[in-house]
C-alpha positions, 0 to 999 in steps of 0.5 A: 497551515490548512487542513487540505489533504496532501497528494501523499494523502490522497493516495493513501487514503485511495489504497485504503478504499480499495483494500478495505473490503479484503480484510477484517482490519486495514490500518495505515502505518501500523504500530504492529501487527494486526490484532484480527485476521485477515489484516492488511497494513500500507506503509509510505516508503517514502520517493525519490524525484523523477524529473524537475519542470519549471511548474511541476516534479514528477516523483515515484512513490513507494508504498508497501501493503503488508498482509497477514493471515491465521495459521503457521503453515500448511496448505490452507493458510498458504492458499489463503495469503496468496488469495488475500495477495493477489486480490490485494493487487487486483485491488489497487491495479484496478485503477491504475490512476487512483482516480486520476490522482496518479500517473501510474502504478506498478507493483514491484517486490514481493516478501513472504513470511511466516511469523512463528514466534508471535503471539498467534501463528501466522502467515504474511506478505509485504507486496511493494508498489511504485506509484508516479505523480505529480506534484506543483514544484512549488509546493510538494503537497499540492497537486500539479 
């Protein structure tokens, strides 16, 4: 085993620039919520395969960036997660290869909440996005 990066790596670890500078706290597969405010989490959801060559598959990826803000309701935080969401989307929509480590992006499902029984009130968003790549048929965790 070596200590090269996966493709599903890769494309975490580009997420993870691209929204670094939205938030106070951005952490992959987070254990639970943000301690700071504005927070961001990506979570691998996992893929399905899309298509089978004799060298290549070509797979679609889910990924869901979760945000959260202060503040239980009203017209401020609202205004503030939906801000925080759409630069989100702008963020990782800005460059819809990853640096030429995807084929495509899409952002898919949104789900809005607000979690009132936590420890410090608070607004969310979990926003899904649908990334296609391309792997060696090989070895998943190489590039093709």
């Amino acid at each position: 085993m070596t200590d090269q990066l996966t493709v599903r790596d890769l494309i975490i670890s580009a997420i993870e620039t691209a929204i670094a500078p939205l938030a106070r706290e951005v952490e992959v597969e987070p254990a639970g919520d943000p301690s700071v405010f504005p927070g961001l989490g990506i979570t691998d959801g996992g893929h399905r395969v899309l298509e089978r060559e004799v060298m290549i598959t070509r797979r679609a990826m889910t990924v869901t960036v979760d945000g959260f803000v202060e503040g239980g309701g009203g017209k401020a935080p609202t205004a503030e997660r939906n801000a925080l969401l759409a630069h989100v989307v702008a963020a990782i929509m800005a460059d819809e290869t990853l640096g030429g480590t995807v084929e495509l992006i899409e952002d898919g499902d949104l789900r809005l909440f607000t979690a009132t029984l936590a420890s410090v009130r608070r607004l969310g968003f979990a926003q899904d996005f649908t990334i296609q790549f391309t792997t060696s048929r090989a070895d998943p965790a190489l590039p093709a």
